[in-house]
KOLVO-772518 format. One line per 2 residues: number of its first residue (from 0); their letters; for each residue x, y, z of C-alpha. Coordinates in nm, 4 decimals. Layout:
# KOLVO-772518
NUM = A = X,Y,Z  ... $
//
This chain:
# KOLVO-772518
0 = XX = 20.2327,2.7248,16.0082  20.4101,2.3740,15.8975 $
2 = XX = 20.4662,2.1566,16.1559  20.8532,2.1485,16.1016 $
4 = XX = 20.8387,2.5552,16.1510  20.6825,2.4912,16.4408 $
6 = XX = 20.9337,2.2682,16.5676  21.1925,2.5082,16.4221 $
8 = XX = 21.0718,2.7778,16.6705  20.9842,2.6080,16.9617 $
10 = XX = 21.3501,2.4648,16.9867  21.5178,2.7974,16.9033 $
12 = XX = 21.3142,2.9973,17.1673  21.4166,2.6652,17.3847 $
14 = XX = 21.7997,2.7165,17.3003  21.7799,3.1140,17.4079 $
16 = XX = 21.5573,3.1227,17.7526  21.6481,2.6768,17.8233 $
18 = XX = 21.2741,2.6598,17.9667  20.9481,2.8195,17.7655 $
20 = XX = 20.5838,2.8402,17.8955  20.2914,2.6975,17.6832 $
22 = XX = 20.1507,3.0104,17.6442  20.4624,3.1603,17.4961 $
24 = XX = 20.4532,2.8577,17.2330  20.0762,2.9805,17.1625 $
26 = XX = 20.1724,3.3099,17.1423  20.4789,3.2562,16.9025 $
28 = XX = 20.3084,3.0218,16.6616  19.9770,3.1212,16.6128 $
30 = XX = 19.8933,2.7575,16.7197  19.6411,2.5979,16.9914 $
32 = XX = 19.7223,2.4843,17.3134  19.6559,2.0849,17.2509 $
34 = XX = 19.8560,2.1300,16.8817  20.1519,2.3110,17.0990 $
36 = XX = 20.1241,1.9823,17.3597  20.1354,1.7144,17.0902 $
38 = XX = 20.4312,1.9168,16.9228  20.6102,1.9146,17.2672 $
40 = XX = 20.5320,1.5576,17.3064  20.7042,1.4670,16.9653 $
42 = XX = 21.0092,1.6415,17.0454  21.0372,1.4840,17.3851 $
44 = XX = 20.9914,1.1620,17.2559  21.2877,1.2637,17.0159 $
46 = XX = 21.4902,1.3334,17.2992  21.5156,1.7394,17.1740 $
48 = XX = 21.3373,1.8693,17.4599  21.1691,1.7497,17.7943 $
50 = XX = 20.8298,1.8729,17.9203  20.8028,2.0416,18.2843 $
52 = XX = 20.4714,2.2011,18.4274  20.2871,2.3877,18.2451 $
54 = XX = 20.5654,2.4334,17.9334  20.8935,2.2374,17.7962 $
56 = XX = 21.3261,2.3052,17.9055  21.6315,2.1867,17.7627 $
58 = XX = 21.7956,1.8866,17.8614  22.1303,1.9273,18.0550 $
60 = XX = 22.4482,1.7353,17.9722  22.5271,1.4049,18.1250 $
62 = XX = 22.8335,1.5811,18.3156  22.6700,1.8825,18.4112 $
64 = XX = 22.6687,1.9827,18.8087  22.5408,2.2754,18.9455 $
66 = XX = 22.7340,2.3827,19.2852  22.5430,2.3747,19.5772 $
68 = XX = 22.4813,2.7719,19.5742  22.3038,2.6943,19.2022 $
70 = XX = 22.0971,2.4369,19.3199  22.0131,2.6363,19.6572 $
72 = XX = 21.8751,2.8856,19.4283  21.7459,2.7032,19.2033 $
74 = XX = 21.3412,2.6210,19.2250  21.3579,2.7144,19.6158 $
76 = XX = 20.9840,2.7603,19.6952  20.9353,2.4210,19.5411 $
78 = XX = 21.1534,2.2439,19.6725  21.0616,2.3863,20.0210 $
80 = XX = 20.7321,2.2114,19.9956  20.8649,1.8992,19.8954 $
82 = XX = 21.1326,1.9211,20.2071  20.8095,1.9417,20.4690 $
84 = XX = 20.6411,1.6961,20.3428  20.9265,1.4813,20.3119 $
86 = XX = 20.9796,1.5565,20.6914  20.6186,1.4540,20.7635 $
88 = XX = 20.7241,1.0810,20.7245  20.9726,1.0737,20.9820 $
90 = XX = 20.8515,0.9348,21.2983  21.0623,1.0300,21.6894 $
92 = XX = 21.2992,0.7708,21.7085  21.3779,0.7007,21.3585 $
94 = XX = 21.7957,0.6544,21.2712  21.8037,0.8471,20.8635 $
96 = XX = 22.0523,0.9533,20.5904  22.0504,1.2467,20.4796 $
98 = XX = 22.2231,1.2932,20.1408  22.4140,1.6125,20.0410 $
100 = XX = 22.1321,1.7568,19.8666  21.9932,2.1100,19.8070 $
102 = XX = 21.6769,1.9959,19.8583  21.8067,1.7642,20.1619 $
104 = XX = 21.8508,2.1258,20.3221  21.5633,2.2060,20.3112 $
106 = XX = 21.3751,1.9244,20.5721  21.6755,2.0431,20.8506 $
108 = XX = 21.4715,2.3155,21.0102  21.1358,2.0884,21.0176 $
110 = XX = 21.3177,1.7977,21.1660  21.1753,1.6179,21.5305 $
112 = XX = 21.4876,1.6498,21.7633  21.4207,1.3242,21.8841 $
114 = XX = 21.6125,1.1106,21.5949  21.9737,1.0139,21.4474 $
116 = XX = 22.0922,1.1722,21.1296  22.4076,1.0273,20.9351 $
118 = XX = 22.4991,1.2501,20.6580  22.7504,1.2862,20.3877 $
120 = XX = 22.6863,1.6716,20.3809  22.9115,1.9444,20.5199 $
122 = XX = 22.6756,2.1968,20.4576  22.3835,2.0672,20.6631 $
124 = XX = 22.6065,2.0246,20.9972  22.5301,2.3867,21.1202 $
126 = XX = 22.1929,2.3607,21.1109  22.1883,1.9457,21.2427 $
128 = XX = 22.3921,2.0557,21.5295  22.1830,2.4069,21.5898 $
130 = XX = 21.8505,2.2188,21.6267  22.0611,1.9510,21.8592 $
132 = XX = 21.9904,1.6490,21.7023  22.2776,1.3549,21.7009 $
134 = XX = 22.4484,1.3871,21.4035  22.7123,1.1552,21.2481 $
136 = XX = 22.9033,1.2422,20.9373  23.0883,0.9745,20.7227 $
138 = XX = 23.4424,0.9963,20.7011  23.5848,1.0408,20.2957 $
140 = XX = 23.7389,1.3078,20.0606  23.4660,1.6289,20.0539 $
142 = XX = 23.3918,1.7284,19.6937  23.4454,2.0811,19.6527 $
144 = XX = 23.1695,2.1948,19.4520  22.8782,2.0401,19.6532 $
146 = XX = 23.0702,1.9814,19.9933  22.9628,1.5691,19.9511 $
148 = XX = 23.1591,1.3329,20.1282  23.2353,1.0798,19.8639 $
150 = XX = 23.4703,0.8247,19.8042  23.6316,0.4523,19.9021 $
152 = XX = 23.6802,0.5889,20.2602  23.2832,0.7217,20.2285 $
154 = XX = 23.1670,0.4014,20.0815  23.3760,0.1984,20.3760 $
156 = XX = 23.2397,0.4668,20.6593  22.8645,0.4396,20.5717 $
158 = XX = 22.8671,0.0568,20.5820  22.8357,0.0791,20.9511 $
160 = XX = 22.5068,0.1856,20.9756  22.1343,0.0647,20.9238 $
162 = XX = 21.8896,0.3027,20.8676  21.4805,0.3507,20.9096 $
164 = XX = 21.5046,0.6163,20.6105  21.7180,0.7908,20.3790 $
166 = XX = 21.6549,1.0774,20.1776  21.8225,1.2161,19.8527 $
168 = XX = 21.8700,1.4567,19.5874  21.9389,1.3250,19.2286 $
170 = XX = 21.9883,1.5222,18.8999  21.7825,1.2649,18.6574 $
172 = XX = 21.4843,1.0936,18.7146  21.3592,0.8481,18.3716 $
174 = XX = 21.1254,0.5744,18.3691  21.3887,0.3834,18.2172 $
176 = XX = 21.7197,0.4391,18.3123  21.5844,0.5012,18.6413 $
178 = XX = 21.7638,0.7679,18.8904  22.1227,0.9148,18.8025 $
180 = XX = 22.3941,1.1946,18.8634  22.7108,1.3009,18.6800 $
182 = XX = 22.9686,1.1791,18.9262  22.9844,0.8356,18.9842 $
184 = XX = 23.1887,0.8235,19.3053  22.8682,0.9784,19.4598 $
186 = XX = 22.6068,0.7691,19.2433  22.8107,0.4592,19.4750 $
188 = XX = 22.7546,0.6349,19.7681  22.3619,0.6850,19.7015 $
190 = XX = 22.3225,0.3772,19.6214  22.4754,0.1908,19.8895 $
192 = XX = 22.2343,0.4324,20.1167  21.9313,0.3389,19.9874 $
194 = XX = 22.0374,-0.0437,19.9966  22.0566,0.0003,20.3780 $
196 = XX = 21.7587,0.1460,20.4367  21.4356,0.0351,20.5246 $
198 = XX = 21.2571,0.3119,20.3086  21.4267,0.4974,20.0372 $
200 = XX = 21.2708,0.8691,19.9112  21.3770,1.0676,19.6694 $
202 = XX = 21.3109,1.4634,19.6929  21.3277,1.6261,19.3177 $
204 = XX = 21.1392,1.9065,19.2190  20.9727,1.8586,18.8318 $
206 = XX = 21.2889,1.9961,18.6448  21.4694,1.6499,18.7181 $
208 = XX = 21.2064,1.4286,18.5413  21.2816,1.2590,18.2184 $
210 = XX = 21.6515,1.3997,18.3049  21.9228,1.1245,18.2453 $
212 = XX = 22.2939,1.2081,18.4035  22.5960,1.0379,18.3651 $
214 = XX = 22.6147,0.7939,18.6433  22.3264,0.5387,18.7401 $
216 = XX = 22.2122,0.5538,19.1006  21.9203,0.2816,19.1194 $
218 = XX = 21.6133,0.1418,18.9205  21.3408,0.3638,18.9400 $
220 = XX = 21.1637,0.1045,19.1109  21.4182,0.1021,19.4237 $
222 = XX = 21.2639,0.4600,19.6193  20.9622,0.6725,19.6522 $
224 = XX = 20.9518,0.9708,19.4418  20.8081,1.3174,19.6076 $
226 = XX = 20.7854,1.6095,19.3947  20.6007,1.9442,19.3098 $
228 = XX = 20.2847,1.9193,19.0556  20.3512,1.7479,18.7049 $
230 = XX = 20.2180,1.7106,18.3741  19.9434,1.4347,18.3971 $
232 = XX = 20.0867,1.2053,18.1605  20.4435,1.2508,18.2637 $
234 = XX = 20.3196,1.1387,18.6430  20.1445,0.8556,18.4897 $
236 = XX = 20.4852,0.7129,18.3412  20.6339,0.6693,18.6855 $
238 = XX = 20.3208,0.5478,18.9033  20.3416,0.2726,18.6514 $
240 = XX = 20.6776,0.1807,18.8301  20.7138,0.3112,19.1632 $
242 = XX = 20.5418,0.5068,19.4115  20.4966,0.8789,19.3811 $
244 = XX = 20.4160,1.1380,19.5647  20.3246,1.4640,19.4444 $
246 = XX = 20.2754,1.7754,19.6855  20.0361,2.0438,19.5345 $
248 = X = 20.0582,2.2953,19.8387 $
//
């Protein structure tokens, strides 16, 4: 098969399932496993595709948001591992933000009691306040489709605090155009949370990697990356320019 039918199929299977397996490529071409990677390389590089673990998945729009149930559902086992692991770096005593995100969720039921949480998230008060730990929550107007507290009144509310840690969710993660999201009243917020903390981390499983939304956050350079497994040479791009951490169980 020509390489350009090659290409042909692997973007039209792309376009009907939005993420393929390597072995479905192999199967569907009649081609081998390293002809298959260098094809999926080429078309990543072309900005047609992007490579996740162990096969390739469309890119999403610069605009596009998933609500909070979508991304709950979305890559849940992995993003359970990253959560604990995440949690494993907070010491008793340490003041943290914890952004709105899906994955955010996640650390809540892992978390020491003996710390101080400031969050933008409406959806992780139940469980903050279950487990007893003292929990602030910035004042602003609460986006409806991930229950963020965003905003000037956000922006003006978290400026009062300092903070040993903060931990996020993003929706693009690119060696160059670092760490982004579609809306940019919450991009400000992000930002401004890593600038006051000591340590910034990032939680994103692999399906957020070469990703690049709408709104910048930060250089990648600016937090620590923790994530499931990833394609060897994909990891390699980042460690270049930031620390990352990759959990494998």
């Amino acid at each position: 098969m020509l390489e350009t039918e090659r290409h042909e199929k692997i973007l039209k299977l792309l376009k009907e399932k939005n993420t393929v397996k390597i072995h479905e490529l192999v199967e569907l071409t009649a081609s081998s496993e390293s002809t298959i990677r260098r094809d999926l390389t080429y078309l990543e590089n072309r900005k047609f595709l992007k490579r996740v673990h162990g096969g390739a998945a469309r890119l999403q729009g610069k605009l596009q948001e998933p609500s909070m149930i979508e991304k709950s559902s979305k890559n849940h086992q992995a993003k359970q591992k990253i959560a604990k692991f995440a949690v494993g770096l907070i010491e008793e005593g340490d003041s943290i933000y914890l952004d709105a995100g899906s994955t955010i969720l996640e650390m809540i039921p892992h978390l020491p009691e003996n710390i101080v949480v400031v969050t933008n998230g409406m959806t992780h008060l139940p469980l903050l306040l279950e487990k007893n730990i003292r929990t602030y929550l910035i004042g602003g107007f609460v986006k409806p489709s991930t229950k963020a507290i965003i905003g000037r009144d956000a922006w003006a509310s978290l400026q009062h605090y300092r903070f040993d840690k903060c931990f996020m969710g993003v929706n693009g993660i690119h060696p160059h155009f670092g760490f982004t999201t579609p809306d940019q009243e919450e991009a400000t917020i992000k930002e401004l949370a890593i600038s006051l903390s000591r340590e910034a981390f990032i939680l994103a499983d692999d399906s957020k990697f070469t990703e690049v939304a709408f709104a910048k956050i930060a250089d990648i350079e600016a937090a620590t990356i923790i994530t499931n497994e990833l394609e060897r040479d994909i990891e390699k791009q980042y460690e270049e320019k930031t620390v990352i951490k990759v959990v494998t169980s």
